[in-house]
C-alpha positions in Angstrom: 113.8 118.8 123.0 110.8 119.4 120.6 112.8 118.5 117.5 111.0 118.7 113.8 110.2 115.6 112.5 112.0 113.6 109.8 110.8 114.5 106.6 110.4 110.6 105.9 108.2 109.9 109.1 105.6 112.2 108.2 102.3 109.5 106.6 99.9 111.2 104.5 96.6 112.8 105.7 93.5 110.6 104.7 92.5 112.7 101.4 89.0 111.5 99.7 89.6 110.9 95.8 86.0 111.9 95.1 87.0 115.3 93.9 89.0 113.1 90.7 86.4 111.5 89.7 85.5 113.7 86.9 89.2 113.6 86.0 90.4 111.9 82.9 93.9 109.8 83.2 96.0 113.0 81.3 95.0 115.3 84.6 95.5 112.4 87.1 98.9 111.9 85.7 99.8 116.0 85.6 98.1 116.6 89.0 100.4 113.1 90.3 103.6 115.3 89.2 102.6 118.8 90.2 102.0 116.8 93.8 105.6 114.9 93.4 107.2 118.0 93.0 105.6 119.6 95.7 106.3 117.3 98.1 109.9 117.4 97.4 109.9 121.1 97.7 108.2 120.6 101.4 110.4 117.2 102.4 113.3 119.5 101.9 112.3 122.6 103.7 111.0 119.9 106.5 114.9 119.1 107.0 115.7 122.9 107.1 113.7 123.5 110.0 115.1 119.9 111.1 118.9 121.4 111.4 117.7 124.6 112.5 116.0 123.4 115.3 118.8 121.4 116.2 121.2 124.1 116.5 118.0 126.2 118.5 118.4 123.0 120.9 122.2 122.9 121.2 122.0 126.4 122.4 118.8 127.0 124.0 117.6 123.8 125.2 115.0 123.4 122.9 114.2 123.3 119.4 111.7 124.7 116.7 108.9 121.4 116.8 106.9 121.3 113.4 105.6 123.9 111.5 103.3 124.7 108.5 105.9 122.4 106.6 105.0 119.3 108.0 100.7 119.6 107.9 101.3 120.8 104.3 103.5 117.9 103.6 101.1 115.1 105.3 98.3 117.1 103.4 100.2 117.1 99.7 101.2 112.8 100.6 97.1 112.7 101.4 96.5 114.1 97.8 99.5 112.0 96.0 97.5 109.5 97.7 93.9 110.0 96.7 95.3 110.8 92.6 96.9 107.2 92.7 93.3 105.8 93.9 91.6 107.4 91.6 94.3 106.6 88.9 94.4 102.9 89.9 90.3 102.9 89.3 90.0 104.0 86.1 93.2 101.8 85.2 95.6 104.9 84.4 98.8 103.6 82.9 100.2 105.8 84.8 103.6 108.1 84.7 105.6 105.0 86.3 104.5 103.1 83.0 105.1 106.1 81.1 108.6 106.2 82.2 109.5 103.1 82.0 108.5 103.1 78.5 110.0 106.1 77.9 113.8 105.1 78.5 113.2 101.8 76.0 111.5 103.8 73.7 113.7 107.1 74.0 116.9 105.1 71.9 114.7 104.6 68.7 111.9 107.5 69.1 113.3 109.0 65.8 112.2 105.3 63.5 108.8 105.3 65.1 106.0 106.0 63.4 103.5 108.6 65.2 101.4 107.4 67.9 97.1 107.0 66.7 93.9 107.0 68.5 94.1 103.7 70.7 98.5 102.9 70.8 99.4 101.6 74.0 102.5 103.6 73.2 103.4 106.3 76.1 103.2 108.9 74.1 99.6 108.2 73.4 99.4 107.9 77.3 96.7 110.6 78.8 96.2 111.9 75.1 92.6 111.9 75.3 90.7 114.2 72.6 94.3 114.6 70.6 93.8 113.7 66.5 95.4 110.8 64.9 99.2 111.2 64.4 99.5 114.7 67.1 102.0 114.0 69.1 101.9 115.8 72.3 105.4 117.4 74.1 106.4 115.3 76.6 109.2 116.5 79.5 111.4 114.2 81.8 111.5 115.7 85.1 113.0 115.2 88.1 110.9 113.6 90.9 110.0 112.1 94.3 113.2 110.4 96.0 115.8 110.8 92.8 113.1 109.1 90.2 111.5 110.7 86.8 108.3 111.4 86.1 106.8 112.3 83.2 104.7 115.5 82.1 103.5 117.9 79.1 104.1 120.8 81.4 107.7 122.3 81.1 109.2 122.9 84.6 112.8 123.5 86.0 115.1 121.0 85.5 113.1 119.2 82.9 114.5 117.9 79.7 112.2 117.3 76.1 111.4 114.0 75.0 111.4 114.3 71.4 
């Protein structure tokens, strides 16, 4: 009936890392969300054409297929892909770690003292070049399959970390 297919059944293209190479652990982490949110914007439009093509078959016999959505999808799950290599190389803590930290640090951010140079605090996460004692804004944003993720770059939906 040449249905779409399930947003959750489309794997990731093969994507070669070597173009993050020159990328230091702050981009890999902000290029892993911009990806993240992509994805979710392409997973969900993947379903659309998924129920319209269903109602195309009920009436016509046969149904939309895949479109654009799904290549871009497998091609944005390729990248996510690739940035985690590249992340898990250089030994990126990560925006998992970063959240994770986040919501144990988030109850007592306020008696902290400011992050410096080498903290293995996540705010100090990806703050490479920053002076002593700058703190950087930090945003909780929605993610990938209901989790957060973690970014200086403000977005919809996203709340401030203080």
């Amino acid at each position: 009936m040449n249905l779409a297919t399930k947003p959750a059944e489309i794997t990731g293209s093969y994507t070669s890392d070597v173009k993050y190479q020159s990328y230091t652990c702050e981009q890999l982490g902000v290029e892993v969300n911009s990806l993240a949110r992509r994805e979710d914007q392409l997973a969900i439009a993947q379903e659309q054409r998924r129920k319209s093509g269903k109602v195309q078959a009920f009436w016509l016999g046969y149904g939309t297929g895949d479109g654009i959505e799904a290549s871009e999808l497998a091609n944005v799950r390729g990248e996510k892909e690739a940035v985690r290599r590249s992340m898990d190389k250089k030994a990126c803590g990560g925006p998992q770690q970063a959240i994770a930290s986040a919501a144990s640090a988030s109850a007592h951010v306020e008696s902290t003292a400011p992050a410096t140079g080498a903290s293995s605090s996540w705010r100090s996460w990806g703050s490479s070049g920053a002076a002593q004692g700058q703190q950087k804004t930090l945003y909780r944003c929605p993610g990938a399959n209901g989790a957060e993720v973690v970014s200086e770059t403000p977005a919809a939906g996203c709340i401030v970390i203080k």
